[in-house]
Every structure is written in C-alpha cells, then in structure tokens.
N, C-alpha and C positions, 0 to 999 in steps of 0.2 A: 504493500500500500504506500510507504513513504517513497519508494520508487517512482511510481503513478506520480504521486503528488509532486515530486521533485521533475518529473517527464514533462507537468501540466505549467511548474512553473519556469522552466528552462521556455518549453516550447511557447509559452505565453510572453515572456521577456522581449520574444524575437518580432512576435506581430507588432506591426507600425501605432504608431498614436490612430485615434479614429479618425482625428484629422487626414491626414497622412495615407489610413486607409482607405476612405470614403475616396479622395483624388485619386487612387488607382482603382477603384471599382469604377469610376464615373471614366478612366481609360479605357477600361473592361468594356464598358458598352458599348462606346463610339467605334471599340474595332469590332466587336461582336454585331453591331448591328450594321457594321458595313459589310462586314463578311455572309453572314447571314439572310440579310437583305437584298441581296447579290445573286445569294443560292435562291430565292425565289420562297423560303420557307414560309408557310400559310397552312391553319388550321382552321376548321369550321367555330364559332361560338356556338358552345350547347344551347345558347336561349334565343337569341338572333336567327342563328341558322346563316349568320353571312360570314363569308371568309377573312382573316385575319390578317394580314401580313405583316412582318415586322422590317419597319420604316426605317431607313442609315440616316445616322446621322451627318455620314459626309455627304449627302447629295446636297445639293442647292436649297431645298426644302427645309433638311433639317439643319444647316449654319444656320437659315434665318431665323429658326426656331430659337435657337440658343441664343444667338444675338439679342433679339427683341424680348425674351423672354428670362435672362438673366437675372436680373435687377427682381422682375417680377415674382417670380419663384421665390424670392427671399422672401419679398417683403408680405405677399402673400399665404406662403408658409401657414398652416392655420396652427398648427401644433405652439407656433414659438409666442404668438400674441396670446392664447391662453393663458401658457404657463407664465409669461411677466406681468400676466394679471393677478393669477394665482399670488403670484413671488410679491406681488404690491403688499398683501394683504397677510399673508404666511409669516412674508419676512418682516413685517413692521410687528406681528404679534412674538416673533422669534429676537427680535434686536431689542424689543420692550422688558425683555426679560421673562418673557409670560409663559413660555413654553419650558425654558430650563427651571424654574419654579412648581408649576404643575408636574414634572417628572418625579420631582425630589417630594413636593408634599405629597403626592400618592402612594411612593413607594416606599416613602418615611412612613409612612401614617399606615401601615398596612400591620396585621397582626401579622407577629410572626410565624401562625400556623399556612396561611396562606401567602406569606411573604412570597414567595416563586411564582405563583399562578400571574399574582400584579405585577411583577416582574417580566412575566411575557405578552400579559395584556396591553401594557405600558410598553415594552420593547416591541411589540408588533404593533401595534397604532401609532406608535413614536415617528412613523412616515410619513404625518402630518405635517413633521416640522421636516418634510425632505430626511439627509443626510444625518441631521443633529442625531439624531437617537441612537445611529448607531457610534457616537462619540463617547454620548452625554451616559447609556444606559449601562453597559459596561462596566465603567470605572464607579458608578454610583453603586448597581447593583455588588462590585467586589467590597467594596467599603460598609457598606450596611450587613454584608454576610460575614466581614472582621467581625463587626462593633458587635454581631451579634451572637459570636462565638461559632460561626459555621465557616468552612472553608470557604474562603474569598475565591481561589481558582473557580469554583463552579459557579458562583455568582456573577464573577466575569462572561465563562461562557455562559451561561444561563442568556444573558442579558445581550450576549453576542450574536448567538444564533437567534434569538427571537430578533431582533431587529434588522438581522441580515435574512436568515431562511426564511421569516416571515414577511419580511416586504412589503408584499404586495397586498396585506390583508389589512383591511382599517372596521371598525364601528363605523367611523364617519368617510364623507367623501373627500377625496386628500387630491393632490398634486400630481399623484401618480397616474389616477381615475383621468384626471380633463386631458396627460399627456398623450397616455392611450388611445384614448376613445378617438380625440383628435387624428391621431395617425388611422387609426383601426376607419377610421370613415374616409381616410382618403383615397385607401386601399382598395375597400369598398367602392368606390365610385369606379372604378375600373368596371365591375360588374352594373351596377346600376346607379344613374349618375345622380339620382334623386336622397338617396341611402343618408342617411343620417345617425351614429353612435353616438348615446347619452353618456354624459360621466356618471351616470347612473346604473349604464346597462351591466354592469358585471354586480350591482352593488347587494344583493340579495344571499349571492355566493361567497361575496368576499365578509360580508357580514359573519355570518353561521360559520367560514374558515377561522376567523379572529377567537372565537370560541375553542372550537375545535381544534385547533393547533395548538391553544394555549392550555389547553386542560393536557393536550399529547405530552408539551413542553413540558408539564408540572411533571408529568409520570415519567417519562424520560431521564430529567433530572435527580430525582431520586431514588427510581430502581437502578438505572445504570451509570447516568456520568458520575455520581455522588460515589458509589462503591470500586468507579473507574480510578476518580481521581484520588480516594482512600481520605485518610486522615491528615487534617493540616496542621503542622507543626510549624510556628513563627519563626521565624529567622532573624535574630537580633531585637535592636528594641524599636526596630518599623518607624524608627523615626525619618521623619520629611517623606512619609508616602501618605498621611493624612488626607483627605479628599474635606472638600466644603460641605457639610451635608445639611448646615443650617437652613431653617426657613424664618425670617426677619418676621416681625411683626406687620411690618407693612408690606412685607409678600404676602401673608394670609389675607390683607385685607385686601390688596391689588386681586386676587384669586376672587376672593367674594365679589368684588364690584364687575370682574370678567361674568362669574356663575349669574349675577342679576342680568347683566347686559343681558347675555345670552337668552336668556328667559323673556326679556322684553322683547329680544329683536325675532326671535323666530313666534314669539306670542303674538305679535303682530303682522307677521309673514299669516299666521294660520288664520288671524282672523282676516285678514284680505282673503283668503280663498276659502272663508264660508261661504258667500253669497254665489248664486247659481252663475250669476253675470259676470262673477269676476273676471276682470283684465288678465289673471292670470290664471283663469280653468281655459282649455282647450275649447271647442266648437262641442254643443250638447253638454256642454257643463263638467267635459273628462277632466281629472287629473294628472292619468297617467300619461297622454297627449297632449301635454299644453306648456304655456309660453313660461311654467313654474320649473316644467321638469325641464325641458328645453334649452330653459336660461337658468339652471343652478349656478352656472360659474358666479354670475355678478351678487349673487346671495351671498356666497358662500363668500366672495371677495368683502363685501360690506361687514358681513359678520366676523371676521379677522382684523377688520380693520379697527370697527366698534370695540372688540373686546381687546386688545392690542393697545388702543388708547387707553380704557379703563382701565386696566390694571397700570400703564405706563404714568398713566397721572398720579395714582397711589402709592408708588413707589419713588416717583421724578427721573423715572426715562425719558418723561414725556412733558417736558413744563411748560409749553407754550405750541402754538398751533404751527411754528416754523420747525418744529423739532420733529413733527409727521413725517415729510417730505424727505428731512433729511435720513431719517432710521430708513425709509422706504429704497432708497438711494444705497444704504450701504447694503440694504438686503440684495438689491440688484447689481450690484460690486459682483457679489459673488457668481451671479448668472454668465459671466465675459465669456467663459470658457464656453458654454451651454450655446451661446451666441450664435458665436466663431462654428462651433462644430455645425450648427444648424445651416450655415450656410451654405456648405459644401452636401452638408445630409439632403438638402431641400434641392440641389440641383441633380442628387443620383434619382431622388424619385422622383424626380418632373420627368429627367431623359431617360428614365425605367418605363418608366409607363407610356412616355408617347413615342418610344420605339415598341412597344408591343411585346416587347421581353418578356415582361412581368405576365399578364393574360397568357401568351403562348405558353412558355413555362407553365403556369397553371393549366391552362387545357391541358398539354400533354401529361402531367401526373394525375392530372383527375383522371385521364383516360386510363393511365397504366393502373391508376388504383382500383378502376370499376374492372379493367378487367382482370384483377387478381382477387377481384372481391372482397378487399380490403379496405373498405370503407367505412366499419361500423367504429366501436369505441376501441379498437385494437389501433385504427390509424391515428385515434388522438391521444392515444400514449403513444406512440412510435412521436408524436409530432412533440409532447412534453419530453420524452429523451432526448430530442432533437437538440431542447432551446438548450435544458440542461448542460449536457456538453457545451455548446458554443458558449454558455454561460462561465463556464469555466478559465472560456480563453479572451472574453469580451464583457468589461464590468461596466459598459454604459449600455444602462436598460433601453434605453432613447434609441441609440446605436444601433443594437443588436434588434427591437422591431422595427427600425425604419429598413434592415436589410432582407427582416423576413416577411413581412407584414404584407409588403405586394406581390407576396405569393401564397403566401397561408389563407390570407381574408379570400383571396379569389375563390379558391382552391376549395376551402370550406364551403364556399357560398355556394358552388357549382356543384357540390354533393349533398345539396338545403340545408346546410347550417347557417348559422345566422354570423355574421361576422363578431357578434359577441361573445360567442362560443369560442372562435378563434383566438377572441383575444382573451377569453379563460386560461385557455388549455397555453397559452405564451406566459401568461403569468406565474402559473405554477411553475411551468420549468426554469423560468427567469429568477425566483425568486430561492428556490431549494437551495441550492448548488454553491450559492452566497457565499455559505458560514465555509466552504471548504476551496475558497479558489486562494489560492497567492497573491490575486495581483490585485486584491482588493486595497485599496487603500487604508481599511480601517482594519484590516489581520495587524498589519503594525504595531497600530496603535492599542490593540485590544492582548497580543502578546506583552509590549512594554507595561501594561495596566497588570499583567500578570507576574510580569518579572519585581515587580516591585514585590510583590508575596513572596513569591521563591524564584531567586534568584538565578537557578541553571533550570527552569523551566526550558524545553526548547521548542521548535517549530512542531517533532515529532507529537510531544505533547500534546498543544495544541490541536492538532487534526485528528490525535487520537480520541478530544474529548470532542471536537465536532460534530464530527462524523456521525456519530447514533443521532443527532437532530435531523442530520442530512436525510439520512434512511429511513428516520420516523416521518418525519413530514413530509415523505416524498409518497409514501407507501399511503397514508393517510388522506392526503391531498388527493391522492389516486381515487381510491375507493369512494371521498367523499364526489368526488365529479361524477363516479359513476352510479351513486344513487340517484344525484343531480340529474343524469345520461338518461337513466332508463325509467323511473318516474316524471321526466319531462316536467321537470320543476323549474317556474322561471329564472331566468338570472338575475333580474334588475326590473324594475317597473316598465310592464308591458314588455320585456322583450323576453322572448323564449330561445331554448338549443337549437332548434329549427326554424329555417323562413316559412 
C-alpha cells in the first residue's frame, strides 16, 4: 500500500499545474479536431436523428470562432460569476470571524460522549466556509481530544477525513452546490439547450449523506482508527503546541445576533412565499419550479452577508459600513488563483463543445455501453471509480469536472439520466479519495498538526489511519446511491435519477 501511495505521489508531482494543463488539453483539441474533422468522423444524435460532425478548428470557420469569441467565453463563463457571488457573501461571513467561531463553539460545546459525531458533522459541512474547514477542523478537533484526555492523532484524522472525504456533503446549500450545478448545466446544454441545474438538484442526497457518513465517521473512529492508532503517550511537556480554543464573550454574542438574523431573514423569505401570488412561487403557485428555487444563489448571498455583518459588528470586525466592502475584497484576494485557472478552463469547454468532441465522445460510449448492456447502476460505479482515481492525481474539484463533465452529463443524459445524477455519482468519487491523495494541500498541514503530538509520526502513518475513512465512505456512499438508484428517490426538489 505505501508503494501505491508513494507510485500516486511521485506520478502526481509530475502532472503540470491545471493551469499548465488545461493549455495543453485546449492543444489536444485544435489538432484533434483538425485531424478528425479531416477524416470526415460523424455520428447520428440519438434524439435528433441528425448527423454530427466534429468541426476543426483550423479551418477558416473555426479561427473566427476563437477570435470573436475569446474574451466572451470568459467573461461569460457562468460557473465563475456565481461563485464570486457566493465568495461576496461566504467570504465577508469567513473574514468577520463568524465561521472560525461557530467551529470552535460547536465542537467546544459538545459533550464529550458525542464529541466525534460533531466533529464530523462540523468537519463535513465545514465546506460552507470552502477550504477553511479542512484547516480550521483538524488542529481544533486534535486539541480538544489532548484537553480531553483522548489521543489527539485521531482527532486530527477524525476531523481530517471528515472535511476532506466528506466534501461534498452539507445540511445546507454551500459553494460547492452553485459551482457544480453551474458547470453540470453547461454540459447539459450540449444535449438540450433549454436544461437548467438547481444548486438544489443534488440537495436531498447530499443532505441524508451528511448524516450518514457522519454517524459511519463516528463508528469508524472508534472501532478501528482508535485501536489502529492505540494509546497516546505525551511527549514532553507539549509546550508551544497549545491551539486557541477560547470563545470570547463577545463571540457568543456575535453567534447569537448571527442565530437571530438568521431567523428573521429566512422568517421573512417564508412569509413572502405564503401567498399563492407570490413573486417568488412559480406559474400555478409551485414551489418546486419557481423564481425561489431558481434564484437561491442571491438568498443564500444576502443571508451570508446579513449574518456576517451581525456577528462582525458584535465582535468589531465590522465597525463601520466601509469595513463591508473591504473584508469582501480580501475574501476575493483569495479567488486570483480560481480566476486565472477559469480562464483557460472556460476556453477548453467552449472549443470542446463546439468542435463536437464532447457529444461525439459521448454518443460513441453511450453506444459501446448499450451495446455491452452496461448501463444500469454497475456503469455509475464504474463512473465513481473513474473520478476516484483521477481524484487522486487532480485536487481541483472545479478542474477535474470541467474535464469530465462534457462527457459524463451527455453521456448520462443519452441513457435518461438526469444530469443530476451525473453530477451525484462525480461527487462521491470527487470527494472519497480526499483524505488519501499526496498532493492535497492540506495532508501537510494536517501531518504537521500531528507531529506536534508525536513527533516521528510519518506519512506511512498517516495513510494508514486514513484509509478505513476512505473504504468506509466509499462503500457506504455506494450503497447509499443505490437505495437512492433503485427506489427512484428524488435528488433535490423536483429533480429525479431519470429525465
């Protein structure tokens, strides 16, 4: 196994930045669809019934394509205006202080019989705040399992793998949800150009997962990594590995002014959509169709924002109306990188799709799948193995579905799945695989949180106390899509596994 792992992170070293990547994929197509386009390659669309061809981009046609349409593709991008909408509101309640405070008085404030479950409750919804959680939960959760006389190693991982293998699962709807959905309906539109994904549509499955991974998480923990990792014996007198674990007086009360806002502003959200008329119920009065479910981002942006503020003015993050704009600012500091990459991301799937690549691709494996009869729930675990692996060697979630996305959504679609399904069955694999990759950023920093305990902890360690999270929630997550599969149980409001 340490083989493997060392095989994953040698041969992971070698792949380019995604930057880096994405310009030689968007190489890839321009000779592939000269080459290909050349050869005259054309398949029928299963729903059309008209022929297909896939377009060069060196002819005359498609320079001008690229020319006039450069600039556009960025700026039009849907996925990127989202999520710096998202980040407006995320990141003003993450710079307010509001997010690292709710971590620590939840997982402070938890009895110590259930301390672990909140631990992954918290470590898997911690995706709220993006990235923070899998920072922020770690080093809290090993500090609270010192102070509390339980081996701090497992509290590390504990708190590690819930925030990394868990991901992609929230109670509420998170950054992750509007990034998705956004891409998942761009994909979509290859197939049917009206298609529209809610950051809602997974929200039903990933709800019931945050449960169900986190009660796995609790039993995992201490049937096995607890008797894995054995008994912790202190190493000296632990001085200067202290963590902050206070919560200030006027962080409880910054928390409670958040809990009130919250209360008002979605109290008011609900009583807007009693009335049969509302503005925001659909046509015949629906909920599940309308400009509420629709338009969750700007909800969900205002309510980050409101409670962000409250709690920032209780504490004095926040002491004047010019101090908004600036936390908002530093939140989006941190997107540069998120930017840059989208801009090269945004031009592989512009010229993916209007070279025909993407559809062709997809027709022909729909067709090799129908004719191996290999379409039921066996191809969408073959297709969660898929991400899994590439997950190992590519840590940008964003990344890795903008390269699968215009082939999987299709691909699903043309075998009546729904593109929400698709972008299920991307999440689970996306999300597993987390706690055991090398190149993750925050293995580092979740080792070093460890070495301050025991001091020749090493890599081998680590992966060996991962790993059971990896296989538990891989195997769990499985089964759970498949009661999902075959009970034909919604994903999300109004959207089902089949069109």
């Amino acid at each position: 196994m340490m083989r493997i792992f060392k095989w994953v992170e040698v041969a992971g070293n070698k792949l380019p930045h995604p930057f880096t990547m994405f310009l030689w994929l968007i190489g890839i197509v321009v000779i592939l669809s000269a080459i290909l386009g050349t050869m005259g390659v054309t398949v029928i669309h299963p729903i059309k019934g008209e022929p297909v061809a896939i377009k060069s981009l060196l002819t005359t046609e498609g320079i001008r394509y690229v020319l006039l349409n450069l600039v556009k593709n960025f700026s039009g991008f849907a996925p990127l205006g989202l999520v710096l909408s998202m980040m407006l509101g995320i990141g003003l309640a993450e710079q307010s202080g509001l997010m690292d405070a709710f971590m620590k008085r939840f997982i402070l404030g938890a009895p110590e019989k259930i301390l672990i479950l909140v631990v992954f409750l918290i470590g898997i919804c911690g995706n709220i705040a993006s990235d923070a959680a899998a920072v922020i939960v770690p080093g809290l959760a090993g500090a609270i399992f010192y102070g509390a006389k339980k081996n701090p190693i497992v509290g590390i991982i504990a708190g590690y793998a819930a925030a990394n293998a868990g991901f992609t699962a929230n109670l509420v709807i998170a950054g992750t949800d509007v990034l998705l959905a956004s891409m998942t309906t761009e994909s979509a539109k290859i197939i049917n150009s009206g298609i529209e994904v809610s950051p809602l549509a997974n929200y039903y499955f990933m709800f019931a997962s945050t449960i169900v991974l986190a009660i796995v998480g609790t039993w995992i923990t201490s049937k096995i990594v607890t008797k894995v990792a054995g008994e912790y014996i202190p190493e000296g007198d632990m001085i200067g590995h202290s963590e902050d674990l206070t919560i200030t007086e006027s962080q409880k009360k910054g928390l409670r002014h958040a809990g009130v806002t919250t209360l008002i502003f979605w109290g008011i959200v609900i009583i807007a959509l009693i009335p049969a008329s509302s503005p925001l119920r659909g046509e015949g009065g629906s909920i599940i169709s309308s400009p509420f479910i629709k338009g969750i981002v700007p909800f969900l942006l205002f309510w980050f924002i409101a409670i962000g503020v409250a709690f920032g003015k209780q504490v004095g993050t926040v002491k004047n109306s010019a101090d908004i704009p600036k936390l908002m600012a530093k939140a989006i500091e941190g997107m540069s990188s998120y930017i840059v990459l989208v801009f090269v991301m945004a031009q592989f799937i512009s010229f993916f799709n209007w070279t025909n690549m993407g559809l062709v691709l997809s027709i022909s494996l729909t067709e090799m799948l129908k004719a191996a009869h290999f379409t039921g729930f066996g191809m969408v675990v073959a297709v969660i193995f898929i991400t899994m692996f590439i997950n190992l060697f590519i840590g940008s979630g964003s990344a890795k579905w903008a390269l699968l996305a215009p082939v999987f959504v299709p691909m699903f679609m043309m075998l009546d799945y729904s593109p929400a399904f698709a972008q299920v069955a991307y999440r689970i694999g996306d999300s597993t695989t987390n706690a055991i990759t090398p190149l993750s950023p925050y293995f580092a920093i979740a080792l070093g949180f460890m070495q301050k305990y025991k001091k020749n902890i090493g890599v081998g360690n680590f992966f060996s106390l991962a790993l059971p999270y990896v296989i538990g929630f891989g195997i769990v997550w499985i089964l759970l899509l498949a009661v999902w599969f075959f009970l034909n149980l919604p994903l999300g409001p109004g959207v089902g596994i089949f069109l």
